[in-house]
N, C-alpha and C positions, 0 to 999 in steps of 0.2 A: 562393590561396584553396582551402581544403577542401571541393572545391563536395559529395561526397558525405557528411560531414556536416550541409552544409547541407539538402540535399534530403534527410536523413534526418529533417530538424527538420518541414522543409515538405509533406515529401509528406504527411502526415496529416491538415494545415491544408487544400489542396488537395482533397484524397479527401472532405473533411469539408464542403464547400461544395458538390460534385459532387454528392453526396449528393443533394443537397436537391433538385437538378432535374428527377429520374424524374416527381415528384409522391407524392400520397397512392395509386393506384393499381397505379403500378408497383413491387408490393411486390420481385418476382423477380430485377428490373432494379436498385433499391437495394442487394438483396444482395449483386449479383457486385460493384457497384463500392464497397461496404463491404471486402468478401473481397482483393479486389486489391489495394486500399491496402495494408490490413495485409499481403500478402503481397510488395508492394512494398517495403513499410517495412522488413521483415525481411531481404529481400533485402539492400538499404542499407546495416542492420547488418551486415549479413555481408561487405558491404565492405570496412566500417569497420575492424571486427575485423583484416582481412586488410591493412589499410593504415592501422595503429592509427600508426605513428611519423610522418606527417603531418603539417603544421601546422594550427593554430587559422586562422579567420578572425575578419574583423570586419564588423560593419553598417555603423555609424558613432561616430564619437567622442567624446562629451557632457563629459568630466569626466576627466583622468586619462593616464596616457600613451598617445601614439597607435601604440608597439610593443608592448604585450601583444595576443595574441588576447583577443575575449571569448568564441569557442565555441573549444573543443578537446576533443581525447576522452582519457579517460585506460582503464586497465584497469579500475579497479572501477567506473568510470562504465557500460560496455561491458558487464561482467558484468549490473549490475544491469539496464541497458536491455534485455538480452537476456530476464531474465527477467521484465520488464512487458511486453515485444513476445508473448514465448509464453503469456503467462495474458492477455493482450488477446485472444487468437488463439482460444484458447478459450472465453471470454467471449462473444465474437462470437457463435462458431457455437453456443453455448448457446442465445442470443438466438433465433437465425435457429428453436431448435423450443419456445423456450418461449414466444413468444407467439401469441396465439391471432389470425387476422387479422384480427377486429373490435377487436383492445388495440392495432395496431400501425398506426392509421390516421396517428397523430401522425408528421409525415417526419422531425421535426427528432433521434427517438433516436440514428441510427446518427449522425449530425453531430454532435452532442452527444458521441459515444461518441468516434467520432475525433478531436477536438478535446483531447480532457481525454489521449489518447495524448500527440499533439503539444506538449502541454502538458506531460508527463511526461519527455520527451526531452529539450525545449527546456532545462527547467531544471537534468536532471542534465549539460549539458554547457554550461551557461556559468557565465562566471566574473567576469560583468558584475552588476551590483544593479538597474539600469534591467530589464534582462531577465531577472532573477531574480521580479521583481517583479511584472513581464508576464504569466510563464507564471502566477506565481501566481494571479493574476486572473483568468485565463483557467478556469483550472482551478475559480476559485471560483463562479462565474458559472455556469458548467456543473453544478456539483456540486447546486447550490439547481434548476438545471431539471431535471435525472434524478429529484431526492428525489419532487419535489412532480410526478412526471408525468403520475399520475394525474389529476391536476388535481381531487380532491374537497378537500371544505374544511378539513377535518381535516389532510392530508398537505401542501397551501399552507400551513397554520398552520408545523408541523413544520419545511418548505423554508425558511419565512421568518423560524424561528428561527436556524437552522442557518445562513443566509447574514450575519444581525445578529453573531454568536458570530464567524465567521468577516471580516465587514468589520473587525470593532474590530478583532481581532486583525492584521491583515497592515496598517490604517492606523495600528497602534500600531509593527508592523514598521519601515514606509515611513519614520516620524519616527526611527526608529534608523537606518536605512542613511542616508539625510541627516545623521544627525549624525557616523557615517562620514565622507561625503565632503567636511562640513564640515573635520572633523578633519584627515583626510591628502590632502584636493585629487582627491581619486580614485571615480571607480563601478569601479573593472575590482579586486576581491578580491587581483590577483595585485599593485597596488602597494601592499598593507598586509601582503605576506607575511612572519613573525615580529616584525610589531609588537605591544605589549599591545594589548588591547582596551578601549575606553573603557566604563566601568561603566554609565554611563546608556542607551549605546547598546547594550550587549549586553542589558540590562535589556528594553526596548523588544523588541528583535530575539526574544528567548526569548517575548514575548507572543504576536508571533505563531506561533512554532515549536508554543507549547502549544495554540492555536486550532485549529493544520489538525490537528495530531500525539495529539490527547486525551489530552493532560494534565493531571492533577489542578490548579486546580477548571472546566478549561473543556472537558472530557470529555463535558459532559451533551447535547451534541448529538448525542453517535453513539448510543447505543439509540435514541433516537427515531425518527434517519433511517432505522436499519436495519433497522425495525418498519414502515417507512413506503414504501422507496423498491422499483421491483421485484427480484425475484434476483440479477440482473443486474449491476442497480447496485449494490446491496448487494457483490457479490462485488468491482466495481470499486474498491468504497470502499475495501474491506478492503486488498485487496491492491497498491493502485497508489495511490490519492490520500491514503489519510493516510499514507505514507512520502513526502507532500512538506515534511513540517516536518523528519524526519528528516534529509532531502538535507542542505536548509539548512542545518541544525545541522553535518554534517559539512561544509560546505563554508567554514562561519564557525567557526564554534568549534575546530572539529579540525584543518582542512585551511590554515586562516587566522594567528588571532591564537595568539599566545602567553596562554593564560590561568592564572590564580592558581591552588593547590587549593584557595581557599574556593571558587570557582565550582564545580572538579569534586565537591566534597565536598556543596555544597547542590544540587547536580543530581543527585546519585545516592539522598538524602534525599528528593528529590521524585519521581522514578523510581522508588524503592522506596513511597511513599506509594500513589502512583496505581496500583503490581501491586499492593496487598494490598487495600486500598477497594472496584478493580474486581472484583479476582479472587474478592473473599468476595461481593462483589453479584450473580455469574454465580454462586453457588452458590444462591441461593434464589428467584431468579426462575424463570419456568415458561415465557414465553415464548421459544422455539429461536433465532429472532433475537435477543431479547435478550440471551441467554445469552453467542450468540458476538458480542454488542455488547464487551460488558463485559471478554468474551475477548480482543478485539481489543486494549482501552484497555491490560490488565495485560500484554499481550504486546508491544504498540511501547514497554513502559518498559522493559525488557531489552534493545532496542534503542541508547532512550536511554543507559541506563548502562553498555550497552558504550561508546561513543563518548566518553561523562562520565572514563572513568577512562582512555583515550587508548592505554595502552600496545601495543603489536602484537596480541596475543591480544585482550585487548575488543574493539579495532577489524575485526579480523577474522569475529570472532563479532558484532557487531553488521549486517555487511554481509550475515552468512549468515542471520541472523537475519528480514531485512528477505524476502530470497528465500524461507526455509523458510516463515515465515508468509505470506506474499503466496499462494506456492502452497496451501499446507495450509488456510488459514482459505477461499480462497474456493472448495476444493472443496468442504468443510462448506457453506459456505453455497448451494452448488448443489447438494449431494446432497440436502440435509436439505428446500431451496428445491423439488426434484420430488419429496418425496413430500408437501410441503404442497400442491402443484398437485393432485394427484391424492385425497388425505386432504382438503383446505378449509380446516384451522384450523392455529394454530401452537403452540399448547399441549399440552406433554407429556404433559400430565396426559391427556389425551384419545387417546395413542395406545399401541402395544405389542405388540409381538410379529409386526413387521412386515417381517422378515429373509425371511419367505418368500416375501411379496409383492416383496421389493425386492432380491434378490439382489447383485445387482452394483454398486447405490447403498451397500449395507450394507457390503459387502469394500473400494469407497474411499474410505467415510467411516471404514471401521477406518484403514485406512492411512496418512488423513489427520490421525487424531486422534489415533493413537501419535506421530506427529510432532510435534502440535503439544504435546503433553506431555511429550515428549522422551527419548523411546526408541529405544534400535538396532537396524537400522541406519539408520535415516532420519534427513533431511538435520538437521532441528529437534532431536535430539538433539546433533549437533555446535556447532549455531551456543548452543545454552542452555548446553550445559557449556563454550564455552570464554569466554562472557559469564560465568560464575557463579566458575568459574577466575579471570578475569582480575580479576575486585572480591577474591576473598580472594587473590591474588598478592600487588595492590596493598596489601594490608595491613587492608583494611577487612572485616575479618572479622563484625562484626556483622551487617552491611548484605549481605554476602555470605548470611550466615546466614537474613535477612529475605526474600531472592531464593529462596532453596531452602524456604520457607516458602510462596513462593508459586505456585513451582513444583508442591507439593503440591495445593494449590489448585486447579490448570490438570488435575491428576490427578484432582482429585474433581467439579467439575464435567464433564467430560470422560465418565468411565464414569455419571455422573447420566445424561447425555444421552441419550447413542448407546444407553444401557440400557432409558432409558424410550421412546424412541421403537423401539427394534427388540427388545429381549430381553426385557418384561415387560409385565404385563397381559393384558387377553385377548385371543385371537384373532381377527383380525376377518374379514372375509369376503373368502373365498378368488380372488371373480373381481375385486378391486383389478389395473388393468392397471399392466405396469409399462412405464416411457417407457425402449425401448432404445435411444434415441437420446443423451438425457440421460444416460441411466445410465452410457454406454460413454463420452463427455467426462469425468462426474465420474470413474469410475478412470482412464485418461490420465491426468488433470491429477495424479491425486493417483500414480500409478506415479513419476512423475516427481521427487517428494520420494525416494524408491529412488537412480532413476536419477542424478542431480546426487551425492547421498551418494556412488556409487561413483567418483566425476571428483572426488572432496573433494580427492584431493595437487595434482593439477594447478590446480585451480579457485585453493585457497588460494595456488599460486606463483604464478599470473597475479595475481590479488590483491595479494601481496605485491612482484609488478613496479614496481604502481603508486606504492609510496611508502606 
């Protein structure tokens, strides 16, 4: 057994339960054994990494052969966890100075935070459906307590859409993976490898992939949540839990069955729908959440339609894809999240010319948002052009053309933004303090779209170790 896999699943679930014991007082006490976890976790990973050729293990055997593993780690599973474990890391210590300690009376955030990790792990390394399905849940359950944590009535309304949009979706899933197992006698993915895929069952499967993953028409949950839920979360949404529909999709569609090009052809159709929809609807709304709601939905379809057209280059740019935005979007949303702490309101329209007040927030939300528009040398120009590359390779030149359409888009809301809130309007007054604490995480996080760009040859051959 892999038992440092295992404990790399479990120690989060663990940390996440511990949590909860300090009480509502011991806020100091919460933190360290928050901080430990995840630097536990990480450690683990670094195990992992070092003793990647390892066997899988197993829990138990429900359905299927009893020699495949159902946890195993691969290279790009290890890349990507690596880079949830470092923007978790961040996250955190976000947390520890963005909330005020009459907002953090509630014990259950950092548990909640650690869970929806474990949750993220769990699923990029099994290759079971029973526990595919698990983490899922897991992660959805949590996702509805962080939205609504406020607990006012308005943001329960919001949580309580957001978990309805998400139940259908993963019990529309569940009746697909049963028809799976119906189909070939199997929950373990690895005994359906290069079989077709049954149509009603990939059918089903895609409902829920578009639930967690916001895609067009079941996208309308994320501006709400991320108008609704704190910084925080928000940044976790972005960057860690909607790339759990992504997983799935590579680990069924890509990594799994053999499928048809009508599939890949009406995936890439609906992945181009949902960037141009989102992308023009972040151009006219006002709200800064919103914005990078909208941003979020047009940017994990580039994602999608790397993975849609399969060839090496998509696949590659879809995995860098998943990391550059993860990083990039949720520094935005913590740069932009402390100068709303400090400013009160979220509308652009209400702020300007606040570069002086916000120095060091301002130079990594540039940094971030060159990224996420996709200019060099940061990481998100590599993972867009070899996604944009790999649709006109594959011959789909229109569609290609649609993507570089909407790339323009991520270009124009982009300098709307960061313009209106730091380059334009009037002055405002001069004693705005600025949070050095916040400030110096948002560039970190966002330095680090640089730094992964320059490890791009290596990053990409381990990547491509993986198959």
């Amino acid at each position: 057994m892999n038992i440092p896999l295992l404990m790399l699943i479990a120690v989060p679930f663990i940390g996440g339960l511990l949590v909860i014991f300090p009480g509502r007082y011991l806020r100091l006490l919460r933190w360290i054994f928050t901080l430990l976890t995840v630097l536990v976790t990480g450690l683990l990973l670094v195990v992992n990494f070092m003793g990647s050729s390892q066997a899988g293990f197993r829990l138990w055997n429900i359905l299927g052969s009893d020699k495949l593993p159902q946890f195993f780690t691969t290279p790009v599973g290890l890349i990507i966890a690596a880079a949830f474990v470092f923007l978790f890391f961040i996250i955190i210590l976000y947390s520890f100075g963005y909330f005020r300690k009459d907002e953090e009376a509630d014990t259950e955030y950092y548990s909640l935070m650690l869970f929806m990790l474990g949750s993220a792990l769990g699923l990029l390394f099994t290759e079971d459906l029973v526990f595919i399905y698990l983490f899922w849940e897991i992660a959805a359950v949590t996702t509805w307590r962080l939205i609504g944590f406020d607990r006012t009535k308005e943001k329960i309304s919001i949580a309580a859409r957001t978990i309805l949009i998400n139940f259908v979706g993963s019990a529309l899933m569940l009746v697909g993976f049963l028809l799976l197992a119906s189909h070939y006698g199997s929950l373990n993915l690895g005994d359906m490898a290069g079989q077709p895929l049954p149509v009603l069952a990939g059918i089903f499967i895609l409902c829920g992939i578009f639930a967690k993953s916001a895609v067009i028409p079941l996208y309308i949950w994320v501006p709400a949540a991320y108008a609704a839920a704190p910084t925080p979360v928000v940044a976790l949404l972005a960057g860690i839990v909607e790339n759990f529909g992504l997983i799935v999709f590579m680990k069924v569609f890509v990594g799994t069955f053999v499928i048809s090009w009508i599939w890949d052809l009406s995936l890439l159709w609906i992945a181009l729908g949902t960037c141009i929809v989102a992308g023009g609807t972040a151009l006219v709304v006002n709200d800064y959440r919103r914005i990078l709601g909208y941003s979020t939905v047009s940017q994990l379809a580039f994602v999608l339609a790397g993975f849609a057209i399969s060839p090496e280059l998509g696949m590659i740019g879809a995995i860098l894809f998943i990391i550059a935005h993860g990083l990039g979007k949720a520094a935005l949303l913590m740069g932009y999240g402390a100068v709303e702490r400090e400013m009160g309101n979220r509308d652009i329209r209400h702020k300007g010319r606040l570069v002086a007040s916000f120095p060091i927030i301002f130079t990594g939300v540039i940094i971030a948002s060159l990224s996420v528009i996709g200019l060099p040398p940061l990481l998100g120009f590599f993972a867009k052009i070899d996604v944009i590359y790999g649709i006109i390779s594959s011959g789909r030149v229109l569609i290609g053309a649609g993507f570089m359409l909407a790339a323009i888009f991520t270009l124009l809301y982009m300098l709307r933004l960061f313009s209106s809130v730091f380059l334009m309007g009037s002055k405002p007054e001069p004693r705005i303090p600025q949070p050095i604490y916040l400030s110096i995480l948002v560039f970190v996080i966002s330095l680090s779209l640089l730094g992964v760009s320059f490890a791009l040859k290596p990053l990409i051959a381990y990547i491509g170790a993986g198959g």
